[in-house]
N, C-alpha and C positions, 0 to 999 in steps of 0.2 A: 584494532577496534572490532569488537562485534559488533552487529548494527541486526537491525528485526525489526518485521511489518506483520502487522495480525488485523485486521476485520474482526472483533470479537463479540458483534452481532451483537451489541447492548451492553457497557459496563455494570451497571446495575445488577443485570442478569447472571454476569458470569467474573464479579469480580474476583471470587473464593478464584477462579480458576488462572484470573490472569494472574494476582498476585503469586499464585503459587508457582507458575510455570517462569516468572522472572526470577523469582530466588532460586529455583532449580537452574537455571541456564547463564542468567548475570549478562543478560545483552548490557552491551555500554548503552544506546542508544536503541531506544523502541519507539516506533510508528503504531500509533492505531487508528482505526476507522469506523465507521459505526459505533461508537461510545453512545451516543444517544440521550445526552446527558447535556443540562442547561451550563451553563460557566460558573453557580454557584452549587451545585452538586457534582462537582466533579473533585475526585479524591486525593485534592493535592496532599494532604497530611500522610496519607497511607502510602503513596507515592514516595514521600521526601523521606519515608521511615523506612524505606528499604534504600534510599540514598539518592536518589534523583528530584530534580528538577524538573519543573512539566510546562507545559504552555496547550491551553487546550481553548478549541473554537467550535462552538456547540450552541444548539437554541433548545435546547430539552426536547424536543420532537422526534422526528429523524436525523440521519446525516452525523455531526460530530468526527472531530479525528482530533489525536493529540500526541507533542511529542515529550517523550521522556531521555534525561540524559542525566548519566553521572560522571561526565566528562568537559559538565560548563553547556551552556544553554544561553549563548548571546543573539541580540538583537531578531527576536522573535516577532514571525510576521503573521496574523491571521487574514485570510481572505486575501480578496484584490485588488483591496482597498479600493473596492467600489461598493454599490448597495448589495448588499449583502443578500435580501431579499431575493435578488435576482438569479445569485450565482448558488447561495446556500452555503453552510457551513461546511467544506470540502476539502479544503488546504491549511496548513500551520507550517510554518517555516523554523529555522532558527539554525543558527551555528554552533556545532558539539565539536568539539575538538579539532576545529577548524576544516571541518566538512561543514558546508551547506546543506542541511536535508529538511529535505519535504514531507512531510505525511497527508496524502493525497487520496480521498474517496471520489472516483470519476465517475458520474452517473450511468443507469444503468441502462438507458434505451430503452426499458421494455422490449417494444417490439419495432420496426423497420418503418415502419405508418404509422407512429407515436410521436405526435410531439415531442415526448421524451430523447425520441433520439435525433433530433434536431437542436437540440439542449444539448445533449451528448457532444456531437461536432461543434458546437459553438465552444463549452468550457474547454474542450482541449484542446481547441485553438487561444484560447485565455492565456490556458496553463503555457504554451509554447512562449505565446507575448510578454509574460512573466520572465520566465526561465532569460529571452534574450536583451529584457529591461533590467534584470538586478543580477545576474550571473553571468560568470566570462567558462565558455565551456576548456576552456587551460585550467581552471581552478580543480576543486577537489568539490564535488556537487553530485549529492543523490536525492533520484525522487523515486518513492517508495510507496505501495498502498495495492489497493483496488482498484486497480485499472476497467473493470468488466470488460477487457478485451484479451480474447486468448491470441497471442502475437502471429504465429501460426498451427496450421494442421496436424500441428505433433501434438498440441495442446490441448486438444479435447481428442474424446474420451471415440466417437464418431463421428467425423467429420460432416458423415451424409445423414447425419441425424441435427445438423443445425444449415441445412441449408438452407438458403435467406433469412436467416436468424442474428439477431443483435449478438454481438463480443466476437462475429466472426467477419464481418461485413468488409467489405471493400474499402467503404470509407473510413472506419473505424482503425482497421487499419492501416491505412492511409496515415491515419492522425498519425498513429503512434509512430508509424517511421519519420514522421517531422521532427517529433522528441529525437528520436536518435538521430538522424540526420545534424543534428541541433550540434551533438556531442557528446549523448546517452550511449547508454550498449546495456541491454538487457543483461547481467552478469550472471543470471544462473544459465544461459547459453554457454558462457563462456566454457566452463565446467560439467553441462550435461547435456551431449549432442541428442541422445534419442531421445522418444516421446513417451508419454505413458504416466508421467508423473503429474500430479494436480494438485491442486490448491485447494479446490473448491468442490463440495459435493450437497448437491439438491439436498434437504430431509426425509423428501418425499421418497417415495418407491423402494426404499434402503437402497438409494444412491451410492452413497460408499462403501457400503461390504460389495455392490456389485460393480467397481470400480468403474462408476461413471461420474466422473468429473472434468472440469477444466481447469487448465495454468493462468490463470487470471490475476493475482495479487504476484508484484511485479518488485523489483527493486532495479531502477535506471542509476546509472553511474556513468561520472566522465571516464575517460581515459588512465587518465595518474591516479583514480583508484582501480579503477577493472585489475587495472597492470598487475596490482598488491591485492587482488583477492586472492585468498588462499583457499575456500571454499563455499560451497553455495549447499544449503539443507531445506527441505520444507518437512515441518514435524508436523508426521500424517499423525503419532501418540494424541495429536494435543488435538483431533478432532474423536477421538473415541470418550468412550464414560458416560457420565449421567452430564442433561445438558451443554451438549458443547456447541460452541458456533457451529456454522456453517463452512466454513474456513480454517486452514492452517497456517499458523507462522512461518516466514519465507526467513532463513536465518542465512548472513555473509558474514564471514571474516575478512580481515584485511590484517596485511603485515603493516607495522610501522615506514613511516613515508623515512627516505636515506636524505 
Protein backbone atom coordinates (compact mmCIF):
# COMPACT_ATOMS: atom_id res chain seq x y z
CA UNK A 1 0.00 0.00 0.00
CA UNK A 2 1.07 3.59 -0.61
CA UNK A 3 -0.56 5.86 1.62
CA UNK A 4 0.04 10.11 1.43
CA UNK A 5 -0.94 13.20 3.40
CA UNK A 6 -0.83 16.85 1.71
CA UNK A 7 -2.31 20.17 3.39
CA UNK A 8 -3.01 21.46 -0.03
CA UNK A 9 -3.82 24.94 1.28
CA UNK A 10 -7.36 25.09 -0.55
CA UNK A 11 -8.62 22.62 -3.10
CA UNK A 12 -10.20 25.04 -5.30
CA UNK A 13 -6.97 26.87 -5.52
CA UNK A 14 -4.72 24.20 -6.39
CA UNK A 15 -6.88 21.31 -7.77
CA UNK A 16 -5.00 21.39 -11.39
CA UNK A 17 -2.12 20.56 -9.14
CA UNK A 18 -3.49 17.89 -6.72
CA UNK A 19 -4.97 15.94 -9.45
CA UNK A 20 -2.10 16.02 -11.37
CA UNK A 21 0.37 14.84 -8.82
CA UNK A 22 -1.96 11.65 -7.85
CA UNK A 23 -2.02 10.45 -11.47
CA UNK A 24 1.86 10.96 -11.50
CA UNK A 25 2.33 8.96 -8.13
CA UNK A 26 -0.94 6.58 -7.74
CA UNK A 27 -1.14 6.79 -3.80
CA UNK A 28 -3.59 4.00 -2.83
CA UNK A 29 -4.81 5.97 -0.13
CA UNK A 30 -4.60 10.06 0.14
CA UNK A 31 -5.09 12.44 3.26
CA UNK A 32 -5.80 15.95 2.86
CA UNK A 33 -6.27 18.95 4.89
CA UNK A 34 -7.16 22.33 4.27
CA UNK A 35 -9.55 21.42 1.16
CA UNK A 36 -11.55 24.43 2.30
CA UNK A 37 -14.27 23.45 0.47
CA UNK A 38 -18.14 23.05 1.77
CA UNK A 39 -19.48 18.95 1.30
CA UNK A 40 -21.33 20.09 -1.88
CA UNK A 41 -18.33 21.56 -3.68
CA UNK A 42 -16.15 19.04 -3.01
CA UNK A 43 -14.83 17.07 -6.26
CA UNK A 44 -16.23 13.66 -5.71
CA UNK A 45 -16.65 13.12 -9.64
CA UNK A 46 -13.11 14.04 -10.53
CA UNK A 47 -11.92 12.15 -7.68
CA UNK A 48 -13.96 8.80 -8.65
CA UNK A 49 -12.54 9.47 -12.48
CA UNK A 50 -9.16 8.76 -11.51
CA UNK A 51 -10.52 5.72 -9.49
CA UNK A 52 -11.18 6.45 -5.80
CA UNK A 53 -13.63 6.94 -3.40
CA UNK A 54 -13.62 9.98 -1.05
CA UNK A 55 -15.38 10.94 2.10
CA UNK A 56 -14.89 14.53 2.80
CA UNK A 57 -15.79 16.77 6.12
CA UNK A 58 -15.71 20.41 5.39
CA UNK A 59 -17.99 23.84 6.08
CA UNK A 60 -16.76 25.76 2.93
CA UNK A 61 -14.72 28.30 5.14
CA UNK A 62 -11.61 27.02 6.59
CA UNK A 63 -10.46 23.75 7.96
CA UNK A 64 -11.69 20.78 5.65
CA UNK A 65 -9.78 17.31 5.21
CA UNK A 66 -10.59 14.35 3.20
CA UNK A 67 -9.91 10.81 2.41
CA UNK A 68 -9.37 9.33 -0.88
CA UNK A 69 -9.07 5.36 -1.59
CA UNK A 70 -8.87 3.06 -4.33
CA UNK A 71 -8.58 0.22 -2.11
CA UNK A 72 -12.43 0.33 -0.71
CA UNK A 73 -13.45 3.14 1.69
CA UNK A 74 -15.53 1.53 4.65
CA UNK A 75 -17.38 2.72 7.34
CA UNK A 76 -16.37 6.41 7.21
CA UNK A 77 -16.35 8.65 10.29
CA UNK A 78 -16.48 12.58 10.15
CA UNK A 79 -15.70 14.48 13.19
CA UNK A 80 -16.37 13.34 17.00
CA UNK A 81 -19.41 12.97 16.67
CA UNK A 82 -20.00 15.79 18.71
CA UNK A 83 -21.00 19.64 17.76
CA UNK A 84 -19.04 20.05 15.23
CA UNK A 85 -19.15 23.76 15.78
CA UNK A 86 -16.92 23.43 18.53
CA UNK A 87 -14.19 21.06 17.34
CA UNK A 88 -14.41 22.12 13.42
CA UNK A 89 -14.05 20.36 10.58
CA UNK A 90 -10.54 18.48 11.23
CA UNK A 91 -10.85 14.57 11.17
CA UNK A 92 -12.47 12.04 8.49
CA UNK A 93 -11.82 8.40 9.26
CA UNK A 94 -12.67 5.41 7.18
CA UNK A 95 -11.16 1.90 6.54
CA UNK A 96 -9.01 1.37 3.13
CA UNK A 97 -7.80 -1.88 2.69
CA UNK A 98 -8.23 -2.82 6.14
CA UNK A 99 -6.08 0.05 7.74
CA UNK A 100 -8.01 2.41 9.72
CA UNK A 101 -6.69 5.93 8.70
CA UNK A 102 -7.30 9.28 9.71
CA UNK A 103 -6.84 12.40 7.88
CA UNK A 104 -6.29 14.88 10.53
CA UNK A 105 -5.92 18.95 10.42
CA UNK A 106 -4.75 19.73 14.31
CA UNK A 107 -4.97 23.41 15.02
CA UNK A 108 -2.61 25.69 14.76
CA UNK A 109 -2.06 27.54 18.24
CA UNK A 110 -1.07 30.77 16.95
CA UNK A 111 0.71 31.77 19.57
CA UNK A 112 1.48 30.25 23.43
CA UNK A 113 -1.20 33.23 25.00
CA UNK A 114 -3.85 32.27 22.37
CA UNK A 115 -6.74 30.94 23.07
CA UNK A 116 -6.04 28.99 20.16
CA UNK A 117 -3.60 27.03 21.78
CA UNK A 118 -5.66 25.98 24.54
CA UNK A 119 -8.04 24.59 21.75
CA UNK A 120 -4.84 23.05 20.49
CA UNK A 121 -4.35 20.90 23.73
CA UNK A 122 -7.98 20.23 24.13
CA UNK A 123 -8.53 18.60 20.29
CA UNK A 124 -5.58 16.47 20.78
CA UNK A 125 -6.57 15.34 23.82
CA UNK A 126 -9.98 14.41 21.68
CA UNK A 127 -8.13 12.97 19.00
CA UNK A 128 -6.35 10.57 21.89
CA UNK A 129 -10.05 9.85 23.43
CA UNK A 130 -11.03 8.85 19.94
CA UNK A 131 -8.11 6.77 18.80
CA UNK A 132 -8.71 4.61 22.44
CA UNK A 133 -12.76 4.48 22.04
CA UNK A 134 -12.92 3.01 18.22
CA UNK A 135 -9.28 1.56 17.83
CA UNK A 136 -7.37 -1.34 19.30
CA UNK A 137 -3.62 -0.11 19.00
CA UNK A 138 -2.75 -4.38 17.69
CA UNK A 139 -4.85 -3.33 14.69
CA UNK A 140 -3.39 -1.82 11.64
CA UNK A 141 -4.27 2.07 12.36
CA UNK A 142 -2.82 5.39 10.78
CA UNK A 143 -3.31 8.90 11.69
CA UNK A 144 -2.04 11.12 9.15
CA UNK A 145 -2.16 15.19 8.38
CA UNK A 146 -1.01 18.34 9.88
CA UNK A 147 -0.13 17.90 13.15
CA UNK A 148 1.53 21.80 13.60
CA UNK A 149 3.72 20.19 15.77
CA UNK A 150 7.38 19.70 14.84
CA UNK A 151 7.93 16.31 17.06
CA UNK A 152 11.28 17.31 17.87
CA UNK A 153 14.52 19.73 17.41
CA UNK A 154 15.73 18.08 14.36
CA UNK A 155 12.46 19.32 12.96
CA UNK A 156 12.76 22.74 12.40
CA UNK A 157 14.84 24.49 10.55
CA UNK A 158 16.36 26.68 14.15
CA UNK A 159 15.52 25.55 16.89
CA UNK A 160 16.48 28.96 18.90
CA UNK A 161 14.38 30.74 16.32
CA UNK A 162 11.09 29.24 17.74
CA UNK A 163 11.74 29.63 21.32
CA UNK A 164 8.49 29.86 23.29
CA UNK A 165 6.87 29.37 19.97
CA UNK A 166 3.68 27.22 19.26
CA UNK A 167 4.52 23.40 17.22
CA UNK A 168 7.35 23.40 19.45
CA UNK A 169 6.14 23.68 22.96
CA UNK A 170 6.36 21.40 25.76
CA UNK A 171 2.93 20.73 25.96
CA UNK A 172 2.34 20.24 22.48
CA UNK A 173 4.53 17.94 22.55
CA UNK A 174 3.46 16.31 25.38
CA UNK A 175 0.24 15.70 23.47
CA UNK A 176 1.78 14.04 20.84
CA UNK A 177 3.75 11.41 22.72
CA UNK A 178 0.26 10.46 24.27
CA UNK A 179 -0.64 9.38 20.43
CA UNK A 180 2.34 7.35 20.51
CA UNK A 181 2.45 6.21 23.90
CA UNK A 182 -1.19 5.04 22.74
CA UNK A 183 0.53 2.75 19.96
CA UNK A 184 1.66 5.28 17.20
CA UNK A 185 5.41 5.59 15.93
CA UNK A 186 6.07 8.49 13.84
CA UNK A 187 7.19 6.34 10.64
CA UNK A 188 9.36 8.60 8.78
CA UNK A 189 11.71 8.46 12.02
CA UNK A 190 11.77 5.17 11.47
CA UNK A 191 13.74 5.50 8.13
CA UNK A 192 15.28 9.12 8.52
CA UNK A 193 17.37 9.47 11.75
CA UNK A 194 18.86 13.05 10.87
CA UNK A 195 17.24 16.34 10.67
CA UNK A 196 16.98 18.93 8.17
CA UNK A 197 14.08 17.70 6.12
CA UNK A 198 10.72 19.62 6.25
CA UNK A 199 7.44 19.75 5.29
CA UNK A 200 6.50 22.99 5.50
CA UNK A 201 7.85 26.37 4.49
CA UNK A 202 6.33 30.07 5.39
CA UNK A 203 5.64 31.99 1.75
CA UNK A 204 6.94 34.74 3.24
CA UNK A 205 10.81 35.67 3.18
CA UNK A 206 11.49 32.83 0.26
CA UNK A 207 11.31 30.52 3.15
CA UNK A 208 11.99 27.56 1.09
CA UNK A 209 14.77 28.36 -1.28
CA UNK A 210 16.36 29.53 2.03
CA UNK A 211 15.58 26.10 3.71
CA UNK A 212 13.67 27.21 6.48
CA UNK A 213 11.00 25.06 7.31
CA UNK A 214 9.47 22.62 9.76
CA UNK A 215 8.54 18.59 9.78
CA UNK A 216 4.96 19.21 10.79
CA UNK A 217 2.66 16.99 8.43
CA UNK A 218 3.05 13.67 10.19
CA UNK A 219 1.94 10.07 9.36
CA UNK A 220 1.39 8.04 12.93
CA UNK A 221 1.22 4.16 12.48
CA UNK A 222 0.63 1.23 14.87
CA UNK A 223 3.19 -1.27 15.18
CA UNK A 224 2.16 -4.17 12.38
CA UNK A 225 2.30 -1.43 9.87
CA UNK A 226 5.66 0.59 11.02
CA UNK A 227 7.05 -3.21 10.97
CA UNK A 228 6.07 -3.25 6.77
CA UNK A 229 7.09 0.23 5.89
CA UNK A 230 9.42 0.01 3.23
CA UNK A 231 9.82 3.75 2.83
CA UNK A 232 9.03 7.15 4.10
CA UNK A 233 9.51 10.39 1.10
CA UNK A 234 8.25 14.06 1.60
CA UNK A 235 7.97 15.58 -2.24
CA UNK A 236 9.93 18.83 -1.66
CA UNK A 237 8.90 18.95 -6.21
CA UNK A 238 5.37 19.29 -5.20
CA UNK A 239 6.03 22.66 -3.14
CA UNK A 240 7.92 24.41 -6.22
CA UNK A 241 6.04 26.01 -9.62
CA UNK A 242 3.37 28.43 -10.02
CA UNK A 243 0.98 28.47 -6.89
CA UNK A 244 1.80 25.79 -4.73
CA UNK A 245 0.78 25.07 -1.04
CA UNK A 246 2.61 25.75 1.60
CA UNK A 247 3.32 22.18 2.19
CA UNK A 248 4.60 19.02 0.86
CA UNK A 249 3.21 15.50 0.55
CA UNK A 250 4.61 13.12 3.27
CA UNK A 251 4.42 9.75 1.06
CA UNK A 252 4.93 5.67 3.05
CA UNK A 253 4.93 2.42 1.54
CA UNK A 254 4.24 -0.49 3.14
CA UNK A 255 4.78 -4.22 2.09
CA UNK A 256 1.81 -6.58 1.94
CA UNK A 257 0.68 -7.76 5.66
CA UNK A 258 2.07 -12.06 5.54
Amino acid sequence: MKLATWNVNSLTARMPRVLGWIDEHQPDVMCLQETKQAEAAFPTAEFADLGYESAHHGDGRWNGVALLSRVGLEDPARGFATAEEEYGCRIVAGTCGGVRVHSVYVPNGRTIDHEQYGFKLVWLAKLASLLGDTCDPGADVAVCGDFNIAPDDRDVWDPAAFVDATHVSGPERQALQVLLDWGLEDVYRRHHADGGVFSWWDYRAGDFHQGRGMRIDLVLVTRSLAERSTSVVIDRNARKGQKPSDHAPVVVEFSAST
